[in-house]
C-alpha positions as protocol buffer text, in pm:
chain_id: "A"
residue {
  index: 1
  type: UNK
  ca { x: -404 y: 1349 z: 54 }
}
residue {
  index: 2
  type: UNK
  ca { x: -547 y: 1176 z: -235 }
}
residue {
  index: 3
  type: UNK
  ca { x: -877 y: 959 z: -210 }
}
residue {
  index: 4
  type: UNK
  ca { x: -963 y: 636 z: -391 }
}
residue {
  index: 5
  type: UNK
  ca { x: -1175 y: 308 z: -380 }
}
residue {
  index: 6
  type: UNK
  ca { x: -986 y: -45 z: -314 }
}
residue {
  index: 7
  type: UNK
  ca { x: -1049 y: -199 z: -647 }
}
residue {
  index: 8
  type: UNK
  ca { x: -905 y: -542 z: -579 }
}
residue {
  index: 9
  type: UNK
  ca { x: -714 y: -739 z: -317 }
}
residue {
  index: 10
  type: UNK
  ca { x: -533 y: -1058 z: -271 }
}
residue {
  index: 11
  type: UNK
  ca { x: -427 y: -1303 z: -41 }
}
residue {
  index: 12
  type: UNK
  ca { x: -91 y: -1243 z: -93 }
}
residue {
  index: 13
  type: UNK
  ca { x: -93 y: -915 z: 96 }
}
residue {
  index: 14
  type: UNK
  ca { x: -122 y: -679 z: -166 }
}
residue {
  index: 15
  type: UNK
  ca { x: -403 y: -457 z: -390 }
}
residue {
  index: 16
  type: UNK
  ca { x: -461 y: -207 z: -635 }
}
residue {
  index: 17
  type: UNK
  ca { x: -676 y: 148 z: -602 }
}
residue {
  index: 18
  type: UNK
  ca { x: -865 y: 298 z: -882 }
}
residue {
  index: 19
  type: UNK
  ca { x: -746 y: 662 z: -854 }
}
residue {
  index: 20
  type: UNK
  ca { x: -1006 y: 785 z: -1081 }
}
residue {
  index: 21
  type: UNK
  ca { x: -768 y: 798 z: -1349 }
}
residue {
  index: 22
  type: UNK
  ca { x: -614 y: 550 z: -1594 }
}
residue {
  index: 23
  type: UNK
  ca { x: -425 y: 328 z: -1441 }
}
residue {
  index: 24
  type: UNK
  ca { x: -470 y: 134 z: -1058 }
}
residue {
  index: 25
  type: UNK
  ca { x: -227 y: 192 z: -773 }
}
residue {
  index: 26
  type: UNK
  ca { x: -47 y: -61 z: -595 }
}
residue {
  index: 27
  type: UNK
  ca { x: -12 y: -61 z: -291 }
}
residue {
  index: 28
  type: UNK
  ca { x: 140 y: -369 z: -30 }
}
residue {
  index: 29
  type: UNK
  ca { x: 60 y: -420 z: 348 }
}
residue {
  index: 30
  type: UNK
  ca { x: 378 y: -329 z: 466 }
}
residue {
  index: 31
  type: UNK
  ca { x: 299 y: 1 z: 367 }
}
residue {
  index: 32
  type: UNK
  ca { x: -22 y: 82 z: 546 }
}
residue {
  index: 33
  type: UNK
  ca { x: -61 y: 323 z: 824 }
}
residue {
  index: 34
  type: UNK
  ca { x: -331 y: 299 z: 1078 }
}
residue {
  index: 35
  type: UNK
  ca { x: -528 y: 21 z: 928 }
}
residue {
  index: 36
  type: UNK
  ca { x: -427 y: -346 z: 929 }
}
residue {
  index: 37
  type: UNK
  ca { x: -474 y: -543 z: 596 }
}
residue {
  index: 38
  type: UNK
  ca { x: -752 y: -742 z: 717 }
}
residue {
  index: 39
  type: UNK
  ca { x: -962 y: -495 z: 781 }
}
residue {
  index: 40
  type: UNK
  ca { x: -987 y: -425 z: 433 }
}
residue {
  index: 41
  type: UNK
  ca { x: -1266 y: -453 z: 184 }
}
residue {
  index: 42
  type: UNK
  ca { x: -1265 y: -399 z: -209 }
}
residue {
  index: 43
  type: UNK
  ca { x: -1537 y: -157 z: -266 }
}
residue {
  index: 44
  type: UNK
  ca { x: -1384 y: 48 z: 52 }
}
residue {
  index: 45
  type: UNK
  ca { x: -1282 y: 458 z: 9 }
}
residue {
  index: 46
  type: UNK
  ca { x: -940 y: 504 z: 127 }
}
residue {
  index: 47
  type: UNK
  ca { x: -716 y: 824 z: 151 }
}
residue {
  index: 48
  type: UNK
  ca { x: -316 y: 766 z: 25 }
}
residue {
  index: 49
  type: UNK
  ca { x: -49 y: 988 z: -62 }
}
């Protein structure tokens, strides 16, 4: 499972996490597991695959 930090997130119900790499990964609400949008903060670690 890869690991990043929430870079940015709007009130729209989506974000992006800096992988580390060169470009940001989107990701939407719909597809979270175990974690409800809210309790999201940029600045946060999170794991992905």
């Amino acid at each position: 499972m890869a690991e990043g930090t929430i870079k940015r997130l709007t009130d729209k119900g989506f974000g992006f996490i800096d992988t580390g790499g060169d470009k940001d990964m989107f990701f939407h609400s719909s597809n979270l597991e175990g974690v409800s949008y809210e309790e999201l903060h940029e600045g946060q670690r999170v794991s992905y695959t």
